[in-house]
N, C-alpha and C positions, 0 to 999 in steps of 0.2 A: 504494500500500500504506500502511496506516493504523501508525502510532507504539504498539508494545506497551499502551502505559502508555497510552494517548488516554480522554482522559474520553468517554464518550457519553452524550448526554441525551436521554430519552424523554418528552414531555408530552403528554398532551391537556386537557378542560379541566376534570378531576377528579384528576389527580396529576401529580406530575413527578419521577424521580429520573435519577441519575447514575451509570452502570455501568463498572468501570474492574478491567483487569485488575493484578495483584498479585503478583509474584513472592516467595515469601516461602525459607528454607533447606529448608520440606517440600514445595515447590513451590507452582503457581501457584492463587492464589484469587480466586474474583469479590469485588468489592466494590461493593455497594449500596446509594447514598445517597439520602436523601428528602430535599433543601435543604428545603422550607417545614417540615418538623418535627424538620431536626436528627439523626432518627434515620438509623442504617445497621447492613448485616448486612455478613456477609464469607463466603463459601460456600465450599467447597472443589469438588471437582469429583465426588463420591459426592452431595453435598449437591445442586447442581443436577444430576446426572439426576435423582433422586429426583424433583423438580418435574415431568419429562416424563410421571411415571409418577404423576401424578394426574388427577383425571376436574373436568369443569367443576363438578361439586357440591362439591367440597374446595374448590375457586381462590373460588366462589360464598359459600364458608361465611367463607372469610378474608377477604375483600373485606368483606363483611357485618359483620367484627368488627374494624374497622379501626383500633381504640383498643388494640390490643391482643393478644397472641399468641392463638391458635386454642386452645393447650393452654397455660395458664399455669401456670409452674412449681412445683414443689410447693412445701408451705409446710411449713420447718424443725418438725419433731416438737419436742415440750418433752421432756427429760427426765424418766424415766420412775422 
């Protein structure tokens, strides 16, 4: 039996991250590291089903946009 907390790493020869789970006070959340870029998510457990429930053209269109969120967040309105 594997350590709660155990890092795992997934590679092939286009990515690599590190998946580790996270006991936080509202309970427990994935966390998702990309070592060569630094970046990581943290997911909670609505956030990856969500993932189950998308089709290979979603995964296709983020993969494809790799620099950067699918939907980039909005930009702060100026005062009106």
């Amino acid at each position: 039996m594997s350590d709660v907390n155990e890092t795992i790493t997934i590679a092939n020869e286009f990515a690599e991250v590190q998946v580790r789970r996270e006991d936080t006070r509202n309970g427990s959340r994935l966390l998702i590291t990309a070592p060569r870029t630094g970046r990581f998510i943290s997911l909670d457990a609505l956030e990856v089903e969500a993932l189950t429930r998308q089709n290979a053209r979603t995964l296709t269109a983020m993969v494809g946009n790799s620099q950067g969120p699918l939907l980039p967040d909005p930009e702060t309105e100026p005062d009106a």
